[in-house]
N, C-alpha and C positions, 0 to 999 in steps of 0.2 A: 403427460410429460412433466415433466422435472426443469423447468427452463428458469436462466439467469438466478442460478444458485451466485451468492455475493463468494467472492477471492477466499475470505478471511475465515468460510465455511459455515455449520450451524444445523440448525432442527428444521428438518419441515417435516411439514402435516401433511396427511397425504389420505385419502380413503378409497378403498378397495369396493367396488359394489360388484355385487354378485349375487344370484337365487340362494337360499338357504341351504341346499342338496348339492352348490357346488365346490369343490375343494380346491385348491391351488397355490400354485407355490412359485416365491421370487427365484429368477438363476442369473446367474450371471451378471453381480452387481459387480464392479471394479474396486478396486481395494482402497478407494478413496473415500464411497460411498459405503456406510452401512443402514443395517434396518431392523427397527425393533423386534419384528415377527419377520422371518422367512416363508412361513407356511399357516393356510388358514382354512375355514371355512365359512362359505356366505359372506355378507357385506362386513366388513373390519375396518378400523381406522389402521392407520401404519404413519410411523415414524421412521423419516432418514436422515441422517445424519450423517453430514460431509465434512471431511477431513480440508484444512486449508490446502489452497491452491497457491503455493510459491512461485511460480512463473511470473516472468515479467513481460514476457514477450504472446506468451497464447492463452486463450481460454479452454477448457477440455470437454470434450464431449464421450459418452460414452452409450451404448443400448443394450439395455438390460431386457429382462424378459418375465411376463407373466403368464404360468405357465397353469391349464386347468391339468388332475391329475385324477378326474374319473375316468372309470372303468369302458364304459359305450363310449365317449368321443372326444377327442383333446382339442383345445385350441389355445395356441400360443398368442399372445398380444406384447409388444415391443414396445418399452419405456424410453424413452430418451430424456438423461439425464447431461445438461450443459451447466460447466459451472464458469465463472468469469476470472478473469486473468486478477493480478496484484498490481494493484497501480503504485507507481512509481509515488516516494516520499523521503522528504528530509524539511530538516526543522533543524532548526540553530536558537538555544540556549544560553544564556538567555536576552532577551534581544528584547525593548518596548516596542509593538505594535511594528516588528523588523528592525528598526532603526536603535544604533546606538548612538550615545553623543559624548565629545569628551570636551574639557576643558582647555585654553589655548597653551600652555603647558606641552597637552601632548599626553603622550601615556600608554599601559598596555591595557586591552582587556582579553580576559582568556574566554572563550566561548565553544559550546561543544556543539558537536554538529552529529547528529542522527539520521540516519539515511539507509534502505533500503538497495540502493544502488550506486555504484562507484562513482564519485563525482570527483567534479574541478572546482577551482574557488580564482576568480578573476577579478581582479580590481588596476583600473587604469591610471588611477590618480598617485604621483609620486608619494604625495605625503603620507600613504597610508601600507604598512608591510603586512603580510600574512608569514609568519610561522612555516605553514604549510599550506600547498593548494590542491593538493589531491588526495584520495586517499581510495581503498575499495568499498567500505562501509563507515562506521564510527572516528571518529578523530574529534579531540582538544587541538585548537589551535591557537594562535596568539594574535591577538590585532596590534600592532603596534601604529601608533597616529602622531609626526614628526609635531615640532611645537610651532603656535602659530604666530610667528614676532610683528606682523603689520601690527603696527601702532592707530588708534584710530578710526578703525575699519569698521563700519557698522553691519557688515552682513556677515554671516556664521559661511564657513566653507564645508562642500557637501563631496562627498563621495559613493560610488554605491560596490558592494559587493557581490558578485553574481555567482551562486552556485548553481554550478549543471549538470545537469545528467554525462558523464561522460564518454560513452558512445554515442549520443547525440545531439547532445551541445542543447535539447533541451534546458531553458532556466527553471528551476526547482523551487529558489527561494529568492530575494534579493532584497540585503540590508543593506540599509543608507546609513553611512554616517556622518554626524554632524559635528563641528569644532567653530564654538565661537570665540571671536577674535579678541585681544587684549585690551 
């Protein structure tokens, strides 16, 4: 079997054994899957090579078949090939270690966000606006962070960003942002 093939697809190795006199041949691979040799005989190496898997929701399974093609007697053996689903991803550029920080000022910063799946962008704290907070895939958006007039203050004030998955509220990423005081 052919089991937890990775989302993103790839080569595997694979070896066929078989008597020297025996001949046979792959059917019925799915159009995801291909293979170096279809047809052989005796013991062979074989390479398959799976196309990526986009789904975000299932992994795929499929049964293929090897099949003998002499003469006196056949027999069929059944491969089962499963590949694994696409995990969910986004990343926001460019961000230190998540977090950005700004000066008590205030100010914009533009930052892009890369993502696989439709998200939301949520942040609680008045002081800090988003541009945009959702989008289906890719978006620039703009942080904008009001200015910080306490006089005095010795602690930076914090805020956090939460992108999520947006059919389920899944958090994906979450930057903090920092503004210290004047």
């Amino acid at each position: 079997s052919l089991q937890n093939i990775p989302a993103e697809g790839g080569v595997i190795n694979s070896r066929i054994e078989a008597t020297n006199a025996v001949s046979w041949e792959i059917t019925g691979l799915p159009d995801w899957l291909s293979a170096s040799t279809l047809k052989g005989t005796g013991s062979q190496d074989v390479s398959f090579k799976s196309e990526s898997n986009t789904s975000l929701t299932s992994s795929r399974t499929q049964i293929f078949n090897i099949v003998t093609s002499n003469s006196d007697w056949a027999l069929t053996i059944p491969v089962s090939a499963t590949q694994q689903k696409m995990k969910k991803s986004l990343s926001v550029l460019p961000s230190d270690n998540a977090s950005l920080t700004f000066a008590a000022s205030g100010g914009t910063k533009s930052i892009a966000v890369t993502s696989n799946v439709a998200w939301k962008a949520e942040c609680s704290d008045k002081f800090v606006q988003l541009s945009q907070t959702s989008a289906s895939s890719d978006a620039n958006i703009i942080i904008t962070v009001n200015s910080y007039d306490a006089i005095d203050v010795t602690q930076n004030r914090t805020a956090h960003i939460y992108f999520k998955d947006a059919m389920d509220g899944e958090a994906l990423q979450v930057i903090t942002i920092t503004q210290t005081p004047l």
